[in-house]
C-alpha positions as CSV (number, residue, x, y, z in Angstrom):
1,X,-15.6,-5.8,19.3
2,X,-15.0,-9.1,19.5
3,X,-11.3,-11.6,18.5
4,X,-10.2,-14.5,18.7
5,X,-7.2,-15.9,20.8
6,X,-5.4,-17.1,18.0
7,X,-2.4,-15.6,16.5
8,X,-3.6,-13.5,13.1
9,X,-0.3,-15.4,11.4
10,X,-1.9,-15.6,8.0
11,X,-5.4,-16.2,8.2
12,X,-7.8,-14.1,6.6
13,X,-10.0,-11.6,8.7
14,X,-13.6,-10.6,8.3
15,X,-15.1,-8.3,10.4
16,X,-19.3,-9.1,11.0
17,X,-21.4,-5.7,11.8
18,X,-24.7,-6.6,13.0
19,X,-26.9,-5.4,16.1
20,X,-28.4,-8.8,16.7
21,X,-26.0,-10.2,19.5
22,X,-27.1,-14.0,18.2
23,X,-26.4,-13.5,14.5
24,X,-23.3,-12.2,16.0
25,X,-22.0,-15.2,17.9
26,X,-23.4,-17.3,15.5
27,X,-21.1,-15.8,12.5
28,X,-18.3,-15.3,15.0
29,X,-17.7,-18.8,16.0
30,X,-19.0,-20.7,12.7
31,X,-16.8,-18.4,10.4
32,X,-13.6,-19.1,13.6
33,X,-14.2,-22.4,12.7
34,X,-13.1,-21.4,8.9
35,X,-10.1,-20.8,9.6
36,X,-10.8,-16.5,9.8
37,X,-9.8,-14.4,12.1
38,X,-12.9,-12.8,13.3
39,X,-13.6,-9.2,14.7
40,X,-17.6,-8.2,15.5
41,X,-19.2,-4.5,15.6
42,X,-22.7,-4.0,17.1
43,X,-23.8,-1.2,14.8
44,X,-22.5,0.9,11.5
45,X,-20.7,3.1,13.2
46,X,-18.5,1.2,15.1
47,X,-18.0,-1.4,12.2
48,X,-16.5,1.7,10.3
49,X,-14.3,2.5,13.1
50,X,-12.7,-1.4,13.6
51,X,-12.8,-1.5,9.0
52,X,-10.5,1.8,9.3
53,X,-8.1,0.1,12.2
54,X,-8.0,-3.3,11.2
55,X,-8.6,-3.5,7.4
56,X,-10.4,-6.9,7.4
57,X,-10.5,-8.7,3.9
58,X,-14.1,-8.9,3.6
59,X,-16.8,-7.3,5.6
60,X,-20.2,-9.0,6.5
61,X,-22.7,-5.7,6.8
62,X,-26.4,-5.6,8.7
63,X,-28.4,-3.1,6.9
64,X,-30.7,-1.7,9.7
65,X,-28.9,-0.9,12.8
66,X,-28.4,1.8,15.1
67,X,-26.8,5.0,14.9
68,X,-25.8,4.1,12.1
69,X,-27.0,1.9,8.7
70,X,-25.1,-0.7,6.8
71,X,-26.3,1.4,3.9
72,X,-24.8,4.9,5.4
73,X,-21.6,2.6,6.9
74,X,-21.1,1.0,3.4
75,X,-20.8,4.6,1.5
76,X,-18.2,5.7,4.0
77,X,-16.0,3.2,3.8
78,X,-16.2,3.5,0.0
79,X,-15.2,6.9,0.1
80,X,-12.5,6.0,2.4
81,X,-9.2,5.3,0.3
82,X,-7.8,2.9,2.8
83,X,-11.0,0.9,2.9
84,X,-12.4,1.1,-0.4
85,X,-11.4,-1.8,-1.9
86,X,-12.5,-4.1,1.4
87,X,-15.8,-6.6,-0.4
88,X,-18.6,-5.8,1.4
89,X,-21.3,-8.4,2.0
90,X,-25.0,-6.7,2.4
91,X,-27.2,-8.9,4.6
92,X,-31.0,-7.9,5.2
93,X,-33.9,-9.3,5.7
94,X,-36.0,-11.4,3.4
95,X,-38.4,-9.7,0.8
96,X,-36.3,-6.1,1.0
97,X,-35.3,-5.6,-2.0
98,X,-34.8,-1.7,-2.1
99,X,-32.3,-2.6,1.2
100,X,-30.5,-4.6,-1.8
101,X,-30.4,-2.3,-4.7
102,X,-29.2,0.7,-1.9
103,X,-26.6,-1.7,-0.9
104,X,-25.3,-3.0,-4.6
105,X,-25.7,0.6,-5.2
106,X,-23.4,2.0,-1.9
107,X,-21.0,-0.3,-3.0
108,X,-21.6,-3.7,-1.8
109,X,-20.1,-6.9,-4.0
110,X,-22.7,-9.3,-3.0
111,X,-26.2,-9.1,-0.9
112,X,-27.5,-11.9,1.4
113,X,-30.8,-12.3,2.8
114,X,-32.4,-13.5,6.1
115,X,-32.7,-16.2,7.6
116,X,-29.5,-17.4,5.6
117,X,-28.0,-20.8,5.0
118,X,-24.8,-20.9,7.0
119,X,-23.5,-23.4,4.1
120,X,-23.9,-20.5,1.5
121,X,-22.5,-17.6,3.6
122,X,-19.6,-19.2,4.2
123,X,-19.7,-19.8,0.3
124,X,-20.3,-16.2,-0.4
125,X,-17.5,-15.2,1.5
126,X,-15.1,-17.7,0.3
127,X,-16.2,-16.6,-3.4
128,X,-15.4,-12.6,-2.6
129,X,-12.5,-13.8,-1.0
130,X,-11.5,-15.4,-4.9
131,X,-11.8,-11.8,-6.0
132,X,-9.7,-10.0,-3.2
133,X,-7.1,-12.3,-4.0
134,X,-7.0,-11.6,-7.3
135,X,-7.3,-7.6,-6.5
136,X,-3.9,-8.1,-3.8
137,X,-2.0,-9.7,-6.7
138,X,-2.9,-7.3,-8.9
139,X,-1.5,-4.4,-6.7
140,X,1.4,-6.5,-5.6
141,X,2.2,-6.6,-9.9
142,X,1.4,-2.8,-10.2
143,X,3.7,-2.0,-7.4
144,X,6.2,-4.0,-8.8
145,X,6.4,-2.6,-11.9
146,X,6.2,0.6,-10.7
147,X,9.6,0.0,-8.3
148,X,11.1,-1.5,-11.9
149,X,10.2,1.8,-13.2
150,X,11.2,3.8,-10.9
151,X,14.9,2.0,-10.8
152,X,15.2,2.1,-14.1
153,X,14.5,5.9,-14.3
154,X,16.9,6.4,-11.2
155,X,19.9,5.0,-12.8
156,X,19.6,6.5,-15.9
157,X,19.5,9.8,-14.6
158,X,22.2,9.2,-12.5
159,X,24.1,7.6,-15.5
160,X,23.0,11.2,-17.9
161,X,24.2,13.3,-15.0
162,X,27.6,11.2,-14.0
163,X,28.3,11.1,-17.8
164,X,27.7,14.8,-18.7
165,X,30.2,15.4,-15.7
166,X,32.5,13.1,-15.9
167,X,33.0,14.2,-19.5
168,X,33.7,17.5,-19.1
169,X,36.1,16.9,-16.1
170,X,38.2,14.6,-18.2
171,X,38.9,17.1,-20.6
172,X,39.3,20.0,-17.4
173,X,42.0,17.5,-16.2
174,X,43.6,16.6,-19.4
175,X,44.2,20.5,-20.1
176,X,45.8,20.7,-16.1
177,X,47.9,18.2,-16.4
178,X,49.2,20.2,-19.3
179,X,49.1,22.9,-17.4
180,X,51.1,21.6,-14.4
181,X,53.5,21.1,-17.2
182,X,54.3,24.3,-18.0
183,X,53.7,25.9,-14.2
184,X,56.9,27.8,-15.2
185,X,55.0,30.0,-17.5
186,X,52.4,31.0,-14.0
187,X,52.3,32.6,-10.9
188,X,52.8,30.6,-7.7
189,X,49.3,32.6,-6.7
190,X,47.7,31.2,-10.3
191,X,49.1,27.6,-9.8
192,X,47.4,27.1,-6.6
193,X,44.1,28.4,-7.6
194,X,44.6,25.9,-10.7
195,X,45.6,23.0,-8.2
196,X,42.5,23.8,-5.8
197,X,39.7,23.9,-8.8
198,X,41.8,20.1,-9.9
199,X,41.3,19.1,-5.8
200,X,37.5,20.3,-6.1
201,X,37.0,18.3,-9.2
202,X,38.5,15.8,-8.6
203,X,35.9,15.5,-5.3
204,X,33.3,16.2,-7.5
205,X,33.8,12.7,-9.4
206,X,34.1,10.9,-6.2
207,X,31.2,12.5,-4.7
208,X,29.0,11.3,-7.7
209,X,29.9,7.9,-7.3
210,X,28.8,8.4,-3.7
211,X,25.5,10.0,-4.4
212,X,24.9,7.0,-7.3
213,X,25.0,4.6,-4.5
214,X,23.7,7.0,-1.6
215,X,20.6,6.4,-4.1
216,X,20.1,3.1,-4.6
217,X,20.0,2.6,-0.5
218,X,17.5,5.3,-0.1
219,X,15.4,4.4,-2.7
220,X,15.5,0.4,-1.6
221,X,15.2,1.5,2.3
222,X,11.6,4.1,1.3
223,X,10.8,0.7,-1.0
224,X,11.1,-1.5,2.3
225,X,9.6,1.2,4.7
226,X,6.5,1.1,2.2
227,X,5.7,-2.3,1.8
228,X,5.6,-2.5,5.4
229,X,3.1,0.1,5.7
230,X,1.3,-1.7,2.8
């Protein structure tokens, strides 16, 4: 594996798996000069190993390597839910087509043949990257709404169950105060039991606003804690 010096910052990374050390250095510096930050397997195997780690935004794939194919390293990572979405560039070598249909047909957005021309690989790549872009915002808009979703369905159970409570225990407390009016009429032993239910309900309200907020904070701390991950 091979990467750059440079700070990742925000540049986009593409990972090139080929056995031919050449093609390697080639793509490596040409595609550095892009602007990408650039990490380099030598064979299938290892180029699903570094896709799994690193997550690169687009993936440059050899077909015939060792130990392992582009073809065989292709279906793997599109199996993989962590990797699946990653565009995957097939490149073979000129006049094999079946090496293109079993690419297209592992899972592969876009096939190139060789010898290529540098000028259209780097447009190839820049053209996938179009698409991922639009696939990121997408998922940043799904994961949005489902946050929305998930805040609005958090507050308005917390309102149905604050409401239902809160309810009742204005009416309980209404009908003690009466009570406490009248404590002639009870036992000392009676009054006090009356006076600890009022104390525990009393809690009760102030432990629901508690747990409304307590809420909010989790939720918005997992929400944080995820995108992070993400």
């Amino acid at each position: 594996m091979a990467i750059n010096s440079q700070s990742r910052g925000e540049s986009r990374t593409l990972l090139v798996v080929d056995d031919d050390n050449d093609i390697r250095d080639l793509l490596h510096t040409e595609l550095e000069l892009e602007g990408f930050y650039v990490f380099t397997a030598h064979n299938g195997a290892v180029g699903v190993e570094i896709a799994k780690m690193q997550k690169p935004d687009v993936i440059l794939m050899d077909v015939i390597m060792p130990e392992m194919s582009g073809i065989e390293a292709t279906k793997i990572l599109k199996r993989d839910e962590n990797t699946k979405y990653i565009p995957i560039i097939m490149v073979t070598s000129e006049g094999k087509k079946e090496h293109i249909i079993n690419g297209l047909e592992a899972g592969a957005i876009d096939c190139l043949t060789k010898p290529f021309f540098l000028p259209e690989l780097k447009a190839r790549v820049r053209a996938v990257l179009r698409f991922k872009n639009v696939h990121d915002d997408l998922i940043k808009m799904k994961e949005q709404l489902i946050k929305k979703e998930m805040t609005s369905k958090i507050r308005d159970t917390t309102n149905i169950i604050h409401e239902t409570i809160h309810n009742n225990v204005e009416i309980i407390l209404t009908k003690l105060t009466y009570i406490r009016k009248h404590r002639q009429y009870l036992s000392e032993k009676d009054f006090n039991i009356i006076e600890s239910a009022a104390g525990n309900i009393k809690n009760t309200v102030a432990n629901l606003t508690f747990l409304d907020t307590l809420t909010y904070k989790v939720y918005h701390s997992i929400s944080g804690i995820a995108e992070k991950i993400h």
